[in-house]
Backbone as CSV, one residue per row, in Angstrom:
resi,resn,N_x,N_y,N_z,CA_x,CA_y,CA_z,C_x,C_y,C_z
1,UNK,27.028,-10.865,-50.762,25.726,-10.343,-50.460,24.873,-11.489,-49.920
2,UNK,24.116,-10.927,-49.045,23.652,-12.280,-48.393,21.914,-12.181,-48.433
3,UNK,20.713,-12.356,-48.839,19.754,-12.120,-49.677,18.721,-13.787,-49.098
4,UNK,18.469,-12.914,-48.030,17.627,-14.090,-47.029,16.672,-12.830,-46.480
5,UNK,15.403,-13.722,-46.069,13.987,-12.919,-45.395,14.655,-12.148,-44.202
6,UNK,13.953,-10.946,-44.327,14.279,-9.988,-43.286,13.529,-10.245,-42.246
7,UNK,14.348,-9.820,-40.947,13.523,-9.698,-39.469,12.695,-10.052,-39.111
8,UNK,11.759,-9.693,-39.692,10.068,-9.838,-39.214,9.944,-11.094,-40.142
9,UNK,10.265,-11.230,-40.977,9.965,-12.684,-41.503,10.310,-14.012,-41.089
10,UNK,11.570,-14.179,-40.454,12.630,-14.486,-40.110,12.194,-15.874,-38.834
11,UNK,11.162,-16.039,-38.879,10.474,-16.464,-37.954,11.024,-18.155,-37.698
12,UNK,11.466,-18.576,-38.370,11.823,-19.569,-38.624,13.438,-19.995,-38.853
13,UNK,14.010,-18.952,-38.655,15.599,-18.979,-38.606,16.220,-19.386,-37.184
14,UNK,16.908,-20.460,-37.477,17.731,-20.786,-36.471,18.558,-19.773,-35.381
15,UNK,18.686,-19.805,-33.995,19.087,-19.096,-33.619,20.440,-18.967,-34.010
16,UNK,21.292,-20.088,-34.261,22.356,-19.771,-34.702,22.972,-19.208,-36.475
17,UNK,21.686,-18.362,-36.769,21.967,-18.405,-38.054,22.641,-16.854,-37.765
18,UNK,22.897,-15.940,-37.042,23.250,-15.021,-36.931,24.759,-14.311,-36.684
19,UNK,25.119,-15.657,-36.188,26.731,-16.293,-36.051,27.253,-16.207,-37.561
20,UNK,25.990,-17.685,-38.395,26.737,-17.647,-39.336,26.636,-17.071,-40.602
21,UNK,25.739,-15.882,-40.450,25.672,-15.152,-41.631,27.119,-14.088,-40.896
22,UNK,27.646,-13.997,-40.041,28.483,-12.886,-39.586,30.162,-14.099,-40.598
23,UNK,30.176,-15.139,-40.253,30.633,-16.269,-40.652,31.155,-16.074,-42.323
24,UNK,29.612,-16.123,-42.716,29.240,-15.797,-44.722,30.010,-14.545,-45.042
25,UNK,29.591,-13.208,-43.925,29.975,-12.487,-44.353,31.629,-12.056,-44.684
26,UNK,32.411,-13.202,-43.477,33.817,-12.279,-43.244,35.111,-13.773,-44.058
27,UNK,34.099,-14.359,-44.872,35.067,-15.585,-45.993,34.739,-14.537,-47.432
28,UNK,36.165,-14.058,-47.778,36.065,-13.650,-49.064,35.525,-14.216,-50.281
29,UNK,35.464,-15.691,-50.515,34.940,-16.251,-51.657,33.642,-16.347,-51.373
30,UNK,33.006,-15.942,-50.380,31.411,-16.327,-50.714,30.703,-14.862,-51.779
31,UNK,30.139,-15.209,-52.780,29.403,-13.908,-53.684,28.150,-13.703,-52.992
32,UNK,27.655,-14.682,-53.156,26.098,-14.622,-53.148,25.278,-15.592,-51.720
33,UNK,24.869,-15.108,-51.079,24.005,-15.997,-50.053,22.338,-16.420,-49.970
34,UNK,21.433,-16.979,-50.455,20.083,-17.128,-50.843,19.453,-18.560,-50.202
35,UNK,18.437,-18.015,-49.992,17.681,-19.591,-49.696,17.526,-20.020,-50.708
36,UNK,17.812,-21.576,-50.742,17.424,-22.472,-51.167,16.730,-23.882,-51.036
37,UNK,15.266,-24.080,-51.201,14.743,-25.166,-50.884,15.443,-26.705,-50.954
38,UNK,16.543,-26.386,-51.825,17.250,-28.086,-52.099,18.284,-28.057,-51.568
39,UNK,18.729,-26.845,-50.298,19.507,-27.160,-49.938,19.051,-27.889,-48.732
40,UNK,18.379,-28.339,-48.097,17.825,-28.916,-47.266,18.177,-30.470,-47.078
41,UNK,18.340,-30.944,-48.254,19.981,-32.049,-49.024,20.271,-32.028,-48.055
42,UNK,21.469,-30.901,-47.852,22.786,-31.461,-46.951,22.431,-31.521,-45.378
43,UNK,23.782,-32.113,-45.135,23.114,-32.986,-43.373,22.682,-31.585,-42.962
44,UNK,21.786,-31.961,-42.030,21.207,-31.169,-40.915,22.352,-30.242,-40.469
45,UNK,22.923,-29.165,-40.169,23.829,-28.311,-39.586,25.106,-28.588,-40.128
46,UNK,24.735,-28.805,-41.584,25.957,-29.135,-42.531,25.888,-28.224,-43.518
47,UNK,27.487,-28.751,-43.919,27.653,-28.013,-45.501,27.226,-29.375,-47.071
48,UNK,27.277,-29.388,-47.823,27.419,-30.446,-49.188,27.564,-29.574,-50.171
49,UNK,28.429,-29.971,-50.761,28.323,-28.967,-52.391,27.182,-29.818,-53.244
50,UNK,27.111,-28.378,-54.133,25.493,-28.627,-55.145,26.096,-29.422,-55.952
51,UNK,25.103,-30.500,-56.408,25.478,-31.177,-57.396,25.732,-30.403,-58.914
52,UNK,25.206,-29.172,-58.803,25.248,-28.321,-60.305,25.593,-26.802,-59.892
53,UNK,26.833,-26.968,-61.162,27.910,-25.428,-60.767,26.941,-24.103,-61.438
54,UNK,27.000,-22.660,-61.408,26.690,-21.842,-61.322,26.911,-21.854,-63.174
55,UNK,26.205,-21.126,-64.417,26.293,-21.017,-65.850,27.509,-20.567,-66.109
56,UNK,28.022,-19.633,-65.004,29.582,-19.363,-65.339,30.685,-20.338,-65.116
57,UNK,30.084,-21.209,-64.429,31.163,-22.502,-63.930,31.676,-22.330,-62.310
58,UNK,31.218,-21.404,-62.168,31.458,-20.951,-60.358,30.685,-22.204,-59.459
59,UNK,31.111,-22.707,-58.737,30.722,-23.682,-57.274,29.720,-23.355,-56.410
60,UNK,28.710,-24.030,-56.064,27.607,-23.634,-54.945,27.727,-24.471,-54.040
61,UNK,27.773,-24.269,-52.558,27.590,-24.973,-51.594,26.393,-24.444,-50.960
62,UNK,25.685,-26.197,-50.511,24.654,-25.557,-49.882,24.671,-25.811,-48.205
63,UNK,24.079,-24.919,-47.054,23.747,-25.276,-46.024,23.043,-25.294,-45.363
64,UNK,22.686,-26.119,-44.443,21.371,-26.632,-44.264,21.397,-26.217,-42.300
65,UNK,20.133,-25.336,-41.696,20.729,-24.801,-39.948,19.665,-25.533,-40.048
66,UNK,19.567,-26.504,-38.709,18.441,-26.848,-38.006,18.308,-26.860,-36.762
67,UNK,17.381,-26.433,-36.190,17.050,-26.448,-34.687,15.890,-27.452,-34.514
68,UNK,14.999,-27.378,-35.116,13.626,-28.383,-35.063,13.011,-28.214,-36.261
69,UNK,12.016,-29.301,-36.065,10.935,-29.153,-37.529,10.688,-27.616,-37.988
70,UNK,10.056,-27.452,-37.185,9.837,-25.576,-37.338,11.117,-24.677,-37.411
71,UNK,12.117,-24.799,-36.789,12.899,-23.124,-36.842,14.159,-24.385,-37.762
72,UNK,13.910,-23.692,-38.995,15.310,-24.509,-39.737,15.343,-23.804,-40.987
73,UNK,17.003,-23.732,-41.510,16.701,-22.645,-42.618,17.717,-23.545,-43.688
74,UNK,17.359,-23.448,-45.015,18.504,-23.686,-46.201,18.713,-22.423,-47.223
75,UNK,20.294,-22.487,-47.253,20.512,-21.520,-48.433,21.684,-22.080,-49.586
76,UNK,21.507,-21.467,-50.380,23.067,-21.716,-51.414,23.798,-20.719,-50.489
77,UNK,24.815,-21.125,-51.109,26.033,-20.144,-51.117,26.948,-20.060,-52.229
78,UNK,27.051,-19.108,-53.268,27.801,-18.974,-54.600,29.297,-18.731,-54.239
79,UNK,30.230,-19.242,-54.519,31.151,-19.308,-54.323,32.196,-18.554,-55.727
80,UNK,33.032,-18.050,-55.329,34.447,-17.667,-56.412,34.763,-18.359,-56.859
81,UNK,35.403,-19.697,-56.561,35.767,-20.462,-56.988,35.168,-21.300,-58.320
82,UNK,36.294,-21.746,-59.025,35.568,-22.595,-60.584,36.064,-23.849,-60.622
83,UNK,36.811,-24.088,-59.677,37.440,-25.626,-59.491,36.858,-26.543,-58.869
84,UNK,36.943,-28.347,-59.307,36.816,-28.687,-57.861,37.573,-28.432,-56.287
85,UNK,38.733,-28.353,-56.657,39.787,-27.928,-55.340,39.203,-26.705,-54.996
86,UNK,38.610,-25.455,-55.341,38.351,-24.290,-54.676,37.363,-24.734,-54.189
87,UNK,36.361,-25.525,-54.426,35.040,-26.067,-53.854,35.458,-27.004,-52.671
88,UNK,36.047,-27.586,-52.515,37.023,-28.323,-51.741,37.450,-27.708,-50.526
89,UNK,38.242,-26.928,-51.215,38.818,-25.944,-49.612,37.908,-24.822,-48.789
90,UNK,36.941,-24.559,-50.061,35.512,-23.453,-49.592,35.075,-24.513,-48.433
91,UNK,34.823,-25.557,-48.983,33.998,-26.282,-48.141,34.500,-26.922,-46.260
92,UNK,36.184,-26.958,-46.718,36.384,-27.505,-45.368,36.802,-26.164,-44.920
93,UNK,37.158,-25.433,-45.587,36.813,-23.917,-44.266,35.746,-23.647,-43.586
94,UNK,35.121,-23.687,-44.159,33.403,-22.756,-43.954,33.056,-24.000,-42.508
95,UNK,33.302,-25.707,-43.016,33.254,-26.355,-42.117,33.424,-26.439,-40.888
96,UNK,35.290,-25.737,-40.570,35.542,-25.563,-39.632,34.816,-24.440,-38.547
97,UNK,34.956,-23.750,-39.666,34.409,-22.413,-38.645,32.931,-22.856,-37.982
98,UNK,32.096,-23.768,-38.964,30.634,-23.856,-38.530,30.934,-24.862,-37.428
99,UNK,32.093,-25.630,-37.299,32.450,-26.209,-35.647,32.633,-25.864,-34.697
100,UNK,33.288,-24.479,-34.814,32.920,-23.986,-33.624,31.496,-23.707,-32.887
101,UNK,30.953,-23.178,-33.617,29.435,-23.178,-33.270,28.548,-23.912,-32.777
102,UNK,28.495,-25.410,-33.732,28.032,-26.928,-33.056,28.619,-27.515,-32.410
């Protein structure tokens, strides 16, 4: 589920965020998709995992779209995974795919 400002709000979303919510949507381990202010952390048009796992022990990666000061967005992303290795491989997937894009 992916649980970011709708349309009209949206004012500030990267153009390429539309790619990669299609992206979020079609990787089975992602649960949950949300902004998050600290994800802003990871590099600019990157992924980083959160330094702190989910109460169930589940993995968050966060990513960070930027186009400019103004149009730039951060979200978590809750992940299936409870390992470091599932956090691991979440991460250099999701990576790849966000290469194509950049």
């Amino acid at each position: 589920m992916i649980q970011v400002q709708g349309e009209r709000q949206g004012h500030h979303r990267p153009k390429s965020w539309k790619k990669v919510e299609k992206i979020l949507q079609d990787l089975p381990w992602v649960d949950l998709v949300r902004f998050d202010g600290q994800a802003f952390s990871a590099p600019k048009n990157g992924v980083k995992g959160s330094p702190r796992d989910l109460d169930d022990g589940r993995k968050v990666l966060w990513l960070h779209l930027h186009d400019s000061d103004q149009v730039h967005i951060a979200v978590s992303i809750e992940t299936t995974g409870q390992t470091p290795e599932h956090l691991q491989v979440a991460a250099t997937q999701l990576r790849e795919r966000l290469g194509r894009i950049f």
